[in-house]
MINULUM-251138 format. One record per residue (C-alpha): chain; residue in one letter; y, z, x. Coordinates in steps of 0.05 Angstrom, whole numbers, always signed. Layout:
# residues N
ch aa v w u
A A Y Z X
...
***
This chain:
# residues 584
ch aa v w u
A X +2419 +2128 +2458
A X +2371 +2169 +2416
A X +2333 +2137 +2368
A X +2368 +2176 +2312
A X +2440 +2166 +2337
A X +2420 +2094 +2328
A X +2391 +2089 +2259
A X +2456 +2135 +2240
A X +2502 +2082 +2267
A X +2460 +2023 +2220
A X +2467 +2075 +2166
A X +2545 +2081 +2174
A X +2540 +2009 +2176
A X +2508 +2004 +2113
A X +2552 +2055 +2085
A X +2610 +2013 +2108
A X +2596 +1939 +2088
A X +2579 +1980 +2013
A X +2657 +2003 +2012
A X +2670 +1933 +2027
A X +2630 +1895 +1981
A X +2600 +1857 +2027
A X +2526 +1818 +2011
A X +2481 +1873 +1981
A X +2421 +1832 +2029
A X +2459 +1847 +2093
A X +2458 +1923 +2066
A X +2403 +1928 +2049
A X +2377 +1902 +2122
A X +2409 +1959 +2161
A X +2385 +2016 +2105
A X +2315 +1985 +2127
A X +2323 +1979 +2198
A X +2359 +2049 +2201
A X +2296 +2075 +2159
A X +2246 +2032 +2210
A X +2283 +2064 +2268
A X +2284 +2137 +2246
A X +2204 +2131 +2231
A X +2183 +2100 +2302
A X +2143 +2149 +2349
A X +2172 +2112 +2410
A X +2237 +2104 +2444
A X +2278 +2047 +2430
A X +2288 +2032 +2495
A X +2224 +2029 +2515
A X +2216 +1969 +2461
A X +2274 +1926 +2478
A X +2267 +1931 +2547
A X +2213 +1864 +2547
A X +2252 +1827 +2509
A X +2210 +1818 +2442
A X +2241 +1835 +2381
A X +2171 +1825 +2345
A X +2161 +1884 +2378
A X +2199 +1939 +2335
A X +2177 +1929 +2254
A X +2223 +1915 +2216
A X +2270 +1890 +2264
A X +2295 +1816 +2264
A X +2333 +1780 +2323
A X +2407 +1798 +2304
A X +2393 +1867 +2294
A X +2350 +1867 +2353
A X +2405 +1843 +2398
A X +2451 +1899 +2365
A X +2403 +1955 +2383
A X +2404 +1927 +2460
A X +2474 +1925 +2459
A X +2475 +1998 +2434
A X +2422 +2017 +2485
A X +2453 +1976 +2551
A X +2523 +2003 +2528
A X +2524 +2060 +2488
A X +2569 +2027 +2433
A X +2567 +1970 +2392
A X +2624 +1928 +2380
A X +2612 +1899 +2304
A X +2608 +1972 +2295
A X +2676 +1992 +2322
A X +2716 +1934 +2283
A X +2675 +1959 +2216
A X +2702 +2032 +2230
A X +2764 +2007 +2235
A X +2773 +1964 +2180
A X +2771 +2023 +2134
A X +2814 +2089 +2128
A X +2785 +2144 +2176
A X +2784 +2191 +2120
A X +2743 +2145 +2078
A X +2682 +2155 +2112
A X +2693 +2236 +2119
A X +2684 +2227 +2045
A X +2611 +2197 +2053
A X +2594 +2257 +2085
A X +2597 +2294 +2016
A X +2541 +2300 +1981
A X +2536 +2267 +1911
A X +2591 +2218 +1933
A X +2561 +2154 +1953
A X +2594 +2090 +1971
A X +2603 +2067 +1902
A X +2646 +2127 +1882
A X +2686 +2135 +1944
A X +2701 +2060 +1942
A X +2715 +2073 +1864
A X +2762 +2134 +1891
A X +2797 +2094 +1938
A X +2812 +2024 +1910
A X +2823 +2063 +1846
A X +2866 +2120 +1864
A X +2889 +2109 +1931
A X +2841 +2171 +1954
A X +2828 +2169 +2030
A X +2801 +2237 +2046
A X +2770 +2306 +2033
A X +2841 +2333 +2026
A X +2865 +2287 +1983
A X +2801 +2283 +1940
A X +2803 +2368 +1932
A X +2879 +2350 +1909
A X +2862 +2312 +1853
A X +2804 +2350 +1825
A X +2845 +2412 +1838
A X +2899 +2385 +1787
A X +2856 +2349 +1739
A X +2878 +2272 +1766
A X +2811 +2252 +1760
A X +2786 +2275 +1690
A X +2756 +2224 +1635
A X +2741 +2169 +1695
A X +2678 +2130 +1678
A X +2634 +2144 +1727
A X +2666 +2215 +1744
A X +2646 +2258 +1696
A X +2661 +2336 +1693
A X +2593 +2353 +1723
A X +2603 +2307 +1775
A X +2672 +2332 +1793
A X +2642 +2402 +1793
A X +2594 +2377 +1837
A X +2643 +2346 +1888
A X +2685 +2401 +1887
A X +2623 +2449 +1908
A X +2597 +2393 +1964
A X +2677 +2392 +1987
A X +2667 +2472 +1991
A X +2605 +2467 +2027
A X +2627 +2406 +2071
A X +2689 +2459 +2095
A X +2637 +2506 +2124
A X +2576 +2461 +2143
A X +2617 +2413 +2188
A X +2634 +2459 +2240
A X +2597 +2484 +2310
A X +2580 +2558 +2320
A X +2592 +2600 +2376
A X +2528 +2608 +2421
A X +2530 +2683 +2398
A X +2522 +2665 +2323
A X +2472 +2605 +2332
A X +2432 +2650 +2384
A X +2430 +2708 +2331
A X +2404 +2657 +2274
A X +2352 +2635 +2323
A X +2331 +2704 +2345
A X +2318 +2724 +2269
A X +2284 +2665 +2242
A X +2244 +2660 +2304
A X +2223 +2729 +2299
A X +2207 +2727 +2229
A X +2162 +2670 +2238
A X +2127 +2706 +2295
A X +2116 +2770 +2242
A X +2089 +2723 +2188
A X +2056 +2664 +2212
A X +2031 +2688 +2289
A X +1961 +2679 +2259
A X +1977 +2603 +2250
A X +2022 +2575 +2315
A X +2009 +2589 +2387
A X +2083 +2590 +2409
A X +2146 +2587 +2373
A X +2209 +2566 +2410
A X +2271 +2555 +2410
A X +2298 +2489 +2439
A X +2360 +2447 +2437
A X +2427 +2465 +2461
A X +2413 +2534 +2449
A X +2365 +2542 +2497
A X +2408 +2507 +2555
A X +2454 +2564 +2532
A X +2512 +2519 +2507
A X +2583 +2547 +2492
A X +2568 +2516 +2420
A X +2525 +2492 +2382
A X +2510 +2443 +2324
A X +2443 +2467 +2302
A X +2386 +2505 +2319
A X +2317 +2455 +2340
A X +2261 +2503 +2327
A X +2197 +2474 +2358
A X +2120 +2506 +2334
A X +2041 +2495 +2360
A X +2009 +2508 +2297
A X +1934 +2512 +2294
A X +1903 +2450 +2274
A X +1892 +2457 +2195
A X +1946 +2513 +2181
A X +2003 +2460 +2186
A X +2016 +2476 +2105
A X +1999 +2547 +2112
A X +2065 +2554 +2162
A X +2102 +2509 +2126
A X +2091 +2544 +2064
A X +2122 +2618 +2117
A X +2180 +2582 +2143
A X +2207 +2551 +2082
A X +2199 +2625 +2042
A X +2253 +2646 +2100
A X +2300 +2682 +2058
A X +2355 +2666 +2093
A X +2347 +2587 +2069
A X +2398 +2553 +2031
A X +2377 +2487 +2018
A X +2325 +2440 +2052
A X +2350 +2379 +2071
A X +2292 +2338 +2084
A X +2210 +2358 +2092
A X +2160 +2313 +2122
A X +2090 +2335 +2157
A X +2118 +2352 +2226
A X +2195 +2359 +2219
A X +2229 +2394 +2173
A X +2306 +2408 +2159
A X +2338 +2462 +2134
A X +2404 +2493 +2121
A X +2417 +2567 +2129
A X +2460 +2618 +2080
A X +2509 +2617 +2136
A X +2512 +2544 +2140
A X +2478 +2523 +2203
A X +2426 +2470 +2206
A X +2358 +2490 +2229
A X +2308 +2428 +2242
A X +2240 +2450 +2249
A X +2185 +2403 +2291
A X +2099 +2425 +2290
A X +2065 +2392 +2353
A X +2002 +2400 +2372
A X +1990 +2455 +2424
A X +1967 +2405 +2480
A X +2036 +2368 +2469
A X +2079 +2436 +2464
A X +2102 +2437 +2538
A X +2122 +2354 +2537
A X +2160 +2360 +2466
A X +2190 +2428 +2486
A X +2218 +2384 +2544
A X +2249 +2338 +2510
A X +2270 +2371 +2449
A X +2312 +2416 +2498
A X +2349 +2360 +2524
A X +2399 +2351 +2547
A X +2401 +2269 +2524
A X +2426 +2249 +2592
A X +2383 +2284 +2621
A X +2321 +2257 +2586
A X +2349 +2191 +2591
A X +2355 +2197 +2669
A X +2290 +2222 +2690
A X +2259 +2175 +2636
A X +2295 +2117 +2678
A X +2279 +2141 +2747
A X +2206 +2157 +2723
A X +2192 +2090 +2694
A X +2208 +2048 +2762
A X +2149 +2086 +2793
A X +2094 +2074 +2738
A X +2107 +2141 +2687
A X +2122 +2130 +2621
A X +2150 +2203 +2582
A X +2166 +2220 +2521
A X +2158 +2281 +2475
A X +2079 +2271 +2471
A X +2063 +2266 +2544
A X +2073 +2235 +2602
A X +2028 +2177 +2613
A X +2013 +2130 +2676
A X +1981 +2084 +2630
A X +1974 +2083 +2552
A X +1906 +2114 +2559
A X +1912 +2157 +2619
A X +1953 +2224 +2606
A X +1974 +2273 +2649
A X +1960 +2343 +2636
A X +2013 +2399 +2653
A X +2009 +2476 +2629
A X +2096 +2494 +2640
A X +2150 +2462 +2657
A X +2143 +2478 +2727
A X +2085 +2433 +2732
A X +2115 +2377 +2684
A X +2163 +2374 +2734
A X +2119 +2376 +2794
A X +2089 +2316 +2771
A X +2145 +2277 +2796
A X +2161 +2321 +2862
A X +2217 +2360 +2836
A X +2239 +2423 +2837
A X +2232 +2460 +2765
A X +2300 +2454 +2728
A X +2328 +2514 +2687
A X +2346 +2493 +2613
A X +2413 +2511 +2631
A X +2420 +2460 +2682
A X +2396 +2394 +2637
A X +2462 +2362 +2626
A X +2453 +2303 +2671
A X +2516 +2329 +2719
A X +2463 +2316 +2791
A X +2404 +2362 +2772
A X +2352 +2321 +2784
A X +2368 +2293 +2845
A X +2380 +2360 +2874
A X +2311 +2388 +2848
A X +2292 +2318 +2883
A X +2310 +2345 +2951
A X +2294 +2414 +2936
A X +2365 +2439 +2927
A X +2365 +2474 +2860
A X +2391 +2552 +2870
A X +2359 +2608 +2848
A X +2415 +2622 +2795
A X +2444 +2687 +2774
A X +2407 +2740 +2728
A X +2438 +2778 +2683
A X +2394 +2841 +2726
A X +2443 +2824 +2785
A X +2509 +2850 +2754
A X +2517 +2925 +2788
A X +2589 +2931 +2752
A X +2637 +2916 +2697
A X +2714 +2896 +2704
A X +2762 +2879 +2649
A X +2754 +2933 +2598
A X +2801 +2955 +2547
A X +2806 +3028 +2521
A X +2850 +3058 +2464
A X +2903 +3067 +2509
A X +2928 +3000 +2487
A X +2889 +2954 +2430
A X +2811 +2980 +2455
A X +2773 +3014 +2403
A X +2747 +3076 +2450
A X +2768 +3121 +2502
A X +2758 +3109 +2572
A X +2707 +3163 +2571
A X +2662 +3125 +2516
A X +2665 +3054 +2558
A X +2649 +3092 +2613
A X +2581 +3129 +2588
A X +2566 +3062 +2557
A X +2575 +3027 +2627
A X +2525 +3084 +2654
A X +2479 +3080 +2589
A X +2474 +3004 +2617
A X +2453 +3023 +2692
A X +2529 +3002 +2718
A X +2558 +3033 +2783
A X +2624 +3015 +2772
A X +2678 +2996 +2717
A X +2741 +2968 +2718
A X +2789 +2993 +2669
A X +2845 +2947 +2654
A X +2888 +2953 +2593
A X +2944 +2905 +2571
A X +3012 +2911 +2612
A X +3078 +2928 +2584
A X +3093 +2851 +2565
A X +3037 +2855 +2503
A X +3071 +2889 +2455
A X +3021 +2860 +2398
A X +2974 +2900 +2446
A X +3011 +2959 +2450
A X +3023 +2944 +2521
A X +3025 +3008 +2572
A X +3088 +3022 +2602
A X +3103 +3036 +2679
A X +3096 +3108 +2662
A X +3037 +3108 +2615
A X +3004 +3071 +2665
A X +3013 +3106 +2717
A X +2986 +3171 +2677
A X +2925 +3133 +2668
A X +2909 +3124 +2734
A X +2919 +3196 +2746
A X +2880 +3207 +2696
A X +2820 +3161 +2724
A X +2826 +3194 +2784
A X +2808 +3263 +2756
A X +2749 +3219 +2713
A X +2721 +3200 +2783
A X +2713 +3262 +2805
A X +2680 +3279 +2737
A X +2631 +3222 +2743
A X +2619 +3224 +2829
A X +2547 +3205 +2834
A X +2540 +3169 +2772
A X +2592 +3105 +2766
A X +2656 +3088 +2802
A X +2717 +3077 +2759
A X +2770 +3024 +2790
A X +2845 +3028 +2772
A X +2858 +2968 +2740
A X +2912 +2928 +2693
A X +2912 +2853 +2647
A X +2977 +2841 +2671
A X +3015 +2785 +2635
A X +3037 +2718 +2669
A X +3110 +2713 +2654
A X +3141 +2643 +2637
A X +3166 +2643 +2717
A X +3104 +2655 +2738
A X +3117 +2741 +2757
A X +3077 +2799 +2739
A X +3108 +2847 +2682
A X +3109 +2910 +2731
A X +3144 +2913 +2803
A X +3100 +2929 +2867
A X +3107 +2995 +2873
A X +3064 +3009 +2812
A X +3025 +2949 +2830
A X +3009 +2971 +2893
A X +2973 +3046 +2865
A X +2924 +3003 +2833
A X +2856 +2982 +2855
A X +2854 +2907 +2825
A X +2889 +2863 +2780
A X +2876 +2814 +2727
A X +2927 +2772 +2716
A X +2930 +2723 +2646
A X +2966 +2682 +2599
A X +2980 +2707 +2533
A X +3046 +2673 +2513
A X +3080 +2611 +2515
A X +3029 +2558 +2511
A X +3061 +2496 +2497
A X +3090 +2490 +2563
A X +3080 +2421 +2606
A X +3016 +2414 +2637
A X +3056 +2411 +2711
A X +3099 +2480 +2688
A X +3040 +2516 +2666
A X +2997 +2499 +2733
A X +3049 +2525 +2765
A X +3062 +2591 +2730
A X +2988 +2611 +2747
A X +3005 +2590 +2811
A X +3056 +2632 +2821
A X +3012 +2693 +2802
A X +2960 +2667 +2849
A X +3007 +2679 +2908
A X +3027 +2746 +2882
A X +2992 +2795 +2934
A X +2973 +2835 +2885
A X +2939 +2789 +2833
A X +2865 +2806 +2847
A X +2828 +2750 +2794
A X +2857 +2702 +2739
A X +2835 +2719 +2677
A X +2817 +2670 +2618
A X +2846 +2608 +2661
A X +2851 +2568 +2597
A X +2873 +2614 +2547
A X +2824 +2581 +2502
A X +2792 +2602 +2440
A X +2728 +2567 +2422
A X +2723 +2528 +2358
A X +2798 +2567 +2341
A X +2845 +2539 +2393
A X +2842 +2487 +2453
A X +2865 +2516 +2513
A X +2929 +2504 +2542
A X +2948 +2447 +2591
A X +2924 +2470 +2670
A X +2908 +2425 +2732
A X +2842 +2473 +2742
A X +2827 +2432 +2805
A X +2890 +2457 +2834
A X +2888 +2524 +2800
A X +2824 +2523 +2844
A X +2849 +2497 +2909
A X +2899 +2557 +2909
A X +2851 +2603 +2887
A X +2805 +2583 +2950
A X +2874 +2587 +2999
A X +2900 +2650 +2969
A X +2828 +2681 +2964
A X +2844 +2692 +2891
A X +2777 +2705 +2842
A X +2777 +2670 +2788
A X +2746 +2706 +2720
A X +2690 +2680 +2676
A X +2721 +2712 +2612
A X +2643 +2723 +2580
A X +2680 +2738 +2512
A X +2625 +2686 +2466
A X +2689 +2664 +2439
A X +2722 +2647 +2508
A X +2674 +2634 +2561
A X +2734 +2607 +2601
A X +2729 +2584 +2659
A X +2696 +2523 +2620
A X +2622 +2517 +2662
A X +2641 +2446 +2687
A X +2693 +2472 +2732
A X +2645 +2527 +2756
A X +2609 +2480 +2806
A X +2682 +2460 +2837
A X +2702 +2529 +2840
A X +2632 +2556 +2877
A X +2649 +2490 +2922
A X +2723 +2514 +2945
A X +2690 +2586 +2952
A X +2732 +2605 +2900
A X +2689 +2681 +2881
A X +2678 +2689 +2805
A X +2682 +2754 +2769
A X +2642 +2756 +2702
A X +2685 +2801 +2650
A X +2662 +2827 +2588
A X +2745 +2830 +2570
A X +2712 +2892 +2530
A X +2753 +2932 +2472
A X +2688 +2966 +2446
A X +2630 +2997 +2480
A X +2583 +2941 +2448
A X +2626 +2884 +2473
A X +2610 +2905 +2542
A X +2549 +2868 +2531
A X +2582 +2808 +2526
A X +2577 +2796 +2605
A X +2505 +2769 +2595
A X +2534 +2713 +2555
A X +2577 +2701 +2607
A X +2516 +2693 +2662
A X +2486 +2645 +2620
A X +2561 +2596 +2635
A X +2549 +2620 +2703
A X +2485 +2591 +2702
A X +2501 +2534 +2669
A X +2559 +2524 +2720
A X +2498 +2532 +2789
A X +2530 +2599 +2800
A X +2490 +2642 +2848
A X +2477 +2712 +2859
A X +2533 +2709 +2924
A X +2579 +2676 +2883
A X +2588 +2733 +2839
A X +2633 +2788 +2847
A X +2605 +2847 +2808
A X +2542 +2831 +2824
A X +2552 +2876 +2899
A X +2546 +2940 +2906
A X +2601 +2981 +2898
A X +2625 +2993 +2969
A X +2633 +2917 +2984
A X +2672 +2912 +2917
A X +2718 +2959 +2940
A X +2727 +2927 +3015
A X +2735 +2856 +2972
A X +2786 +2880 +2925
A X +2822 +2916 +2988
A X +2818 +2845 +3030
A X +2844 +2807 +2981
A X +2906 +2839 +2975
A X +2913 +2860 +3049
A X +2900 +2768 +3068
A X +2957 +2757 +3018
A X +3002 +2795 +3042
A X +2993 +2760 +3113
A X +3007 +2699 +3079
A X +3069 +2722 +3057
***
């Protein structure tokens, strides 16, 4: 565990043994230790591991023992009974600000009050007025933190954390590049996950301008608060409610802190443990063979040299193998978003898109593609305005003349989103089926069937010799909606028998399929598609967020279906159909 996860747990603690009026001594020895803890320059781990609890200040031997327990274990029992002994929603409440212990014990004992919900409740309808201790400007107060609370708790999507980054990053490099070296951004954003909590910023500011940038970044207009400011981290939180947490290093420690700062934690904590058994000690200011004797690296690339590896894309830093195939020299070159040579899954305002095929279509060519696939919603998605056998079959007459329009410049394919039916059919019968040149076949309705029913019903469309890819297997939304119930291992297995691709829906909002099945699919040599699932000519863009899941998932170049050229495409969607219907 991180040193901070840690001193958070002896601050819950704390926090805890306060609502329970337990011995103000015993408090006040975790707020010390969690304070001690949060200050050290040095992993926990790497203290405890000797066996001396003299060895971390502050620390005596019960505590000690606690912080081995957290660190050999990852939990800590005492902990787990304390969380328990108290409502859940008791200790949302210490998350607000200007509500301490005191008060939400007060709130609770007092007026049975065992939540957020239930606190907003009873300042809403004045239940709380003329308590000592709860005046009117502290019940303004609260109701303003409960406000805030509503918007600060939750992740972002990678597309609005990415964009926060992108801005304040910029604006530091317009305003201070005269005081830091580099500016980066590092974190989960940078290993390009789905969500994302905050954004770490990490700076090498020239010795001696340290309160010079300081005094740029915290003039950011976009700042709502800060949270906390010391010399070399500093926390903020943004107008739209993210956290930013800013750390200066020196430029001859940029490449090890930009390291670790990017994580992932398992990661870290893996190569630190492999590293150590050979005579390296790492952490965020070096990496050291002996206290005195540091090891100087200019990138990453050489940081990871040191110990023999492979270099490791950011993407790839979530402790799922990574670093004992960089070991043997097995990472891939991964995808690039410069390898996609076409587009499927695009909507057009034949049904719900927001442009005519014509205006996807220059915007495809405006973004060097060769080919799109046009595939509007089928005559099941009525919310979509769904095409009907007829209007979809002037479409592709209608695609036809467009190719001859466009010959030389981009190939259009003939395409649908046909719904899944409950029974696991397509929403059109072969014969129209069979004029088209792929299909993408989804989920839109009925998700609360069984786990067992719903595997099957995508099943089903798998076998259907005319289903061409799956699109968003999940049906998720991120942050919105949890996806439905699906075996995706044996989604994949018939995918892989039926030769079936398999979409990476690259909407920021879907990114489905989730990256940790990618790696199973590429292993069943189940092909991907990456899909924009487009309804406006700027949301064709979307596809490069979708190569960074690919990434993240070890998807290659080969594994990629739009990223051939446009003949193979064509003999690929053509094979597909043609193997199923042997099967059949």
């Amino acid at each position: 565990m991180t040193n901070s996860e840690i001193a958070e747990i002896f601050q819950q603690i704390a926090e805890i043994l306060e609502i329970k009026g337990e011995n103000p001594f015993k408090i006040r020895a975790y707020l010390n230790a969690a304070a001690a803890i949060s200050g050290l320059g040095e992993k926990l781990s790497d203290m405890v591991s000797d066996g001396d609890h003299t060895n971390i200040p502050g620390i005596g031997k019960d505590l000690y023992l606690k912080i081995k327990e957290l660190e050999n274990t990852g939990k800590l029992d005492y902990y787990d009974e304390l969380v328990k002994s108290v409502p859940k929603g008791l200790l949302e409440l210490l998350k607000l600000r200007g509500l301490g212990p005191k008060k939400a014990n007060l709130l609770y004992k007092d007026f049975n009050i065992k939540g957020i919900e239930e606190l907003e409740y009873a300042i809403k309808f004045n239940k709380l007025n003329g308590i000592r201790g709860l005046g009117q400007k502290t019940l303004e107060n609260l109701k303003k933190s409960i406000e805030d609370y509503k918007v600060f708790k939750q992740r972002f999507l990678y597309i609005d954390a990415f964009n926060q980054a992108f801005l304040l990053e910029a604006y530091l490099k317009n305003t201070a590049q005269k005081l830091a070296d580099e500016i980066r951004t590092a974190g989960s954003l940078r290993r390009k996950m789905e969500t994302v909590g905050d954004i770490d910023i990490l700076a090498s500011v020239l010795t001696g301008k340290e309160d010079k940038f300081l005094e740029r970044f915290l003039s950011y207009p976009e700042i709502l608060r800060v949270e906390s400011s010391g010399a070399t981290k500093i926390s903020v939180v943004l107008k739209s409610g993210i956290h930013v947490d800013l750390r200066i290093v020196s430029q001859e420690d940029f490449v090890y802190a930009l390291h670790h700062f990017t994580g992932s934690k398992l990661h870290n904590e893996e190569l630190r443990s492999r590293e150590k058994k050979r005579g390296y000690k790492i952490n965020e200011y070096g990496i050291f063979i002996s206290d005195d004797n540091k090891i100087t690296v200019n990138n990453e690339t050489e940081f990871y040299g040191v110990f023999g590896m492979q270099y490791i894309p950011p993407e790839l830093r979530e402790g799922t193998g990574e670093i004992d195939e960089a070991l043997s020299g097995k990472i891939p070159v991964l995808v690039e978003e410069s390898d996609l040579k076409g587009v499927f899954h695009i909507h057009t305002s034949y049904t719900d898109g927001k442009e005519s095929i014509e205006e996807m279509i220059e915007s495809c060519i405006k973004q060097g593609y060769k080919y799109a696939g046009i595939s509007d919603h089928s005559v099941s998605a009525h919310y979509a305005k769904g095409l009907s056998a007829s209007e979809l079959e002037s479409q592709m007459e209608y695609i036809d003349r467009l190719n001859k329009t466009y010959d030389g410049k981009i190939k259009i394919f003939k395409g649908v989103e046909s719904d899944i039916l409950p029974d696991g059919s397509l929403d059109y019968d072969e014969k129209i089926l069979a004029k088209l040149d792929f299909v993408i076949a989804s989920v839109h309705s009925r998700f609360n069937m069984t786990e067992n029913l719903m595997t099957e019903r995508i099943i089903s469309a798998i076998k259907n010799p005319y289903t061409t890819m799956i699109g968003h297997l999940t049906g998720r939304l991120l942050l919105e909606r949890k996806g439905y119930g699906v075996d995706v291992s044996k989604i994949l297995d018939f995918a892989s028998k039926y030769k079936t691709i398999i979409e990476l829906n690259a909407n920021p909002k879907r990114l489905d399929i989730d990256w940790r099945h990618i790696k199973e699919a590429i292993s069943k040599n189940v092909m991907l598609s990456i899909n924009p699932d487009a309804h406006n000519s700027s949301s064709i863009y979307f596809v490069n967020y979708g190569v960074n899941i690919a990434r993240k998932g070890w998807a290659k170049k080969s594994d990629i279906l739009n990223t051939k050229d446009v003949l193979e495409v064509s003999d690929i969607l053509a094979k597909i159909r043609d193997y199923k219907k042997k099967l059949l």
